[in-house]
MARDOKOL-281571 format. One record per residue: x, y, z of N, C-alpha, C in turn; residue number from 1. Coordinates in nm, 2 decimals. Last residue first. Example, Ala and Ser with C-alpha at 12.3 -4.5 7.8 and 13.67 -1.06 7.14 Angstrom:
# residues 2
      nc1      nc2      nc3     cac1     cac2     cac3      cc1      cc2      cc3   pos
     1.28    -0.22     0.71     1.37    -0.11     0.71     1.29     0.00     0.79     2
     1.32    -0.57     0.78     1.23    -0.45     0.78     1.32    -0.33     0.78     1
//
This chain:
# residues 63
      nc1      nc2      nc3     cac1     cac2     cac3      cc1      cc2      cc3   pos
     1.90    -0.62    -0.62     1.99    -0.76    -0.66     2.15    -0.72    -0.62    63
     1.81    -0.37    -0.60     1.78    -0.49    -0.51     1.89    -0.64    -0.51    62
     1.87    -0.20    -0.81     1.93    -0.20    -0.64     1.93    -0.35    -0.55    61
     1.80    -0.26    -1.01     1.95    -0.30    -1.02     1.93    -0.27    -0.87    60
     1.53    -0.24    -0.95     1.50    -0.38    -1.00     1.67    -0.38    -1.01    59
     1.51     0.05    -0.89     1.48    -0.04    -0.80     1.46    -0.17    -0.85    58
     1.75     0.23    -1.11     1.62     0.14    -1.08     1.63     0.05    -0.95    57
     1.95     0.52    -0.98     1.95     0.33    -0.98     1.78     0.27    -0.98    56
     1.90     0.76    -0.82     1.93     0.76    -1.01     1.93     0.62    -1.05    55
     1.81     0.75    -0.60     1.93     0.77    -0.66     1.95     0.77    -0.78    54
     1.56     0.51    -0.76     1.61     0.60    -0.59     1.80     0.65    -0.66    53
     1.28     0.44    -0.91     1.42     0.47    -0.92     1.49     0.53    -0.74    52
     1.03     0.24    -1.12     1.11     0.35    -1.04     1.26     0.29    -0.96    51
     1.05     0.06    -1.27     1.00     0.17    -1.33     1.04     0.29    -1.21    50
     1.13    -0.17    -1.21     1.22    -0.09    -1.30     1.16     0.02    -1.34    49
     0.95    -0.24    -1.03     1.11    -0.21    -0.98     1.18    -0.15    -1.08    48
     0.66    -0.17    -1.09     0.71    -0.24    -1.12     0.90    -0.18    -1.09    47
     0.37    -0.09    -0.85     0.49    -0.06    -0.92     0.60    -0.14    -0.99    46
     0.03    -0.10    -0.65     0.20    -0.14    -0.71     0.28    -0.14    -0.83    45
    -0.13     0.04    -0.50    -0.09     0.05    -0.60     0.02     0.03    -0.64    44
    -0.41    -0.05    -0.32    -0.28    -0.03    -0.33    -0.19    -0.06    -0.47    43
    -0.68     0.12    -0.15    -0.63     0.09    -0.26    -0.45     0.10    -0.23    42
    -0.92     0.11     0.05    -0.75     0.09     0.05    -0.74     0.06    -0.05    41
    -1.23     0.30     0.19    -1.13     0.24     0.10    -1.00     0.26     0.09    40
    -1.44     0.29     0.43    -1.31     0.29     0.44    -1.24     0.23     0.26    39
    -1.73     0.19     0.53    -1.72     0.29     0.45    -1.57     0.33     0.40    38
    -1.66    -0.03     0.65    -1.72    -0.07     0.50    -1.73     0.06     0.42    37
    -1.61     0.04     0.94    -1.50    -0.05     0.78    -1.55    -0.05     0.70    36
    -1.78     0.35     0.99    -1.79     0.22     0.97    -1.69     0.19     0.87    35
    -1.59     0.61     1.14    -1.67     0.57     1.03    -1.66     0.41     1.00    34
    -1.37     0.76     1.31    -1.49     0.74     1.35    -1.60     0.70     1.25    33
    -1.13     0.81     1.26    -1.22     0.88     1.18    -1.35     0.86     1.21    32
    -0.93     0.65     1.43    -0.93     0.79     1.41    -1.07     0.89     1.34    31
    -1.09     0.37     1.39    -1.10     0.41     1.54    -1.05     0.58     1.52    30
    -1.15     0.35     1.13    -1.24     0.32     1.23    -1.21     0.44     1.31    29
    -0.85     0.38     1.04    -0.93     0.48     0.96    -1.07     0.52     1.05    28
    -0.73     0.16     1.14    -0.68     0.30     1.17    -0.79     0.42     1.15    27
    -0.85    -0.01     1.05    -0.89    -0.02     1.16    -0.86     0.12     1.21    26
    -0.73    -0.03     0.74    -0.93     0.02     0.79    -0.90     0.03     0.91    25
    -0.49    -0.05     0.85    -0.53     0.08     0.78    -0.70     0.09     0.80    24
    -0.50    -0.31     0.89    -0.46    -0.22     1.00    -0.49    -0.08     0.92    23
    -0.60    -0.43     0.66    -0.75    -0.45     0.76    -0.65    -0.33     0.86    22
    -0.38    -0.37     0.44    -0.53    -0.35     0.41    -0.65    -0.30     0.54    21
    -0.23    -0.53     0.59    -0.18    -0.36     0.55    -0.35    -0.33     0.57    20
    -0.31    -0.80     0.57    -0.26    -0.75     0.70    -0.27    -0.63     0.69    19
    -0.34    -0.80     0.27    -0.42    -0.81     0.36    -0.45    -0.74     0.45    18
    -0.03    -0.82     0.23    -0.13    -0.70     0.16    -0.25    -0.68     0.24    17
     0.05    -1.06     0.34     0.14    -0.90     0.33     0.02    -0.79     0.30    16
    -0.07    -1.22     0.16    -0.13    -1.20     0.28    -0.05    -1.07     0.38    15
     0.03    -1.17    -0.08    -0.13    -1.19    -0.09    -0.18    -1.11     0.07    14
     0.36    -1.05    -0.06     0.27    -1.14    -0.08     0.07    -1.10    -0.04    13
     0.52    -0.78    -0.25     0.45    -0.83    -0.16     0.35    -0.95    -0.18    12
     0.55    -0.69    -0.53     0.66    -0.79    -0.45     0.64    -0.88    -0.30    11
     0.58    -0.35    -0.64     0.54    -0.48    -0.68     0.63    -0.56    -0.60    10
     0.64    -0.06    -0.43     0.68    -0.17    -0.53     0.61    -0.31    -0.53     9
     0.35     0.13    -0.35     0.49     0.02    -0.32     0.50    -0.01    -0.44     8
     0.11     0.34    -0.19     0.18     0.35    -0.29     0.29     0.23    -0.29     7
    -0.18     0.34    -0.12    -0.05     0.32    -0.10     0.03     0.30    -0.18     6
    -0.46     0.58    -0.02    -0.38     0.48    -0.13    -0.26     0.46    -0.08     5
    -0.77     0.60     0.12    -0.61     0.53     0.15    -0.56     0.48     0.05     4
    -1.04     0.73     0.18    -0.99     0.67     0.11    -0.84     0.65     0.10     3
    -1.37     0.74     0.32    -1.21     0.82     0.35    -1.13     0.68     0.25     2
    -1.67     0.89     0.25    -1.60     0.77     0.24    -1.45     0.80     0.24     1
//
């Protein structure tokens, strides 16, 4: 069973996630050769202040 995590910031919508979700199984199909049902996507979202780029939380960059 091939498994996909993703890693983002918290912030995406429902159907943002989705879309990612079904093009990653499809990627996983058609390269790996294994049924969508055997395919897991997990995604794992982050809160802005918890990470950083440059030394600036990603919750002072954005604003």
């Amino acid at each position: 069973m091939p498994e996909v995590y993703v890693h983002a910031v918290r912030g995406r919508t429902a159907e943002q996630k989705r879309a990612l979700i079904k093009d990653i199984t499809d990627a996983v199909v058609r390269h790996f050769g294994v049924p969508a049902d055997a395919v897991l996507v997990e995604i794992m979202e982050s809160d802005p202040a918890n990470k950083a780029k440059g030394g600036v939380p990603l919750s002072e960059r954005r604003s």
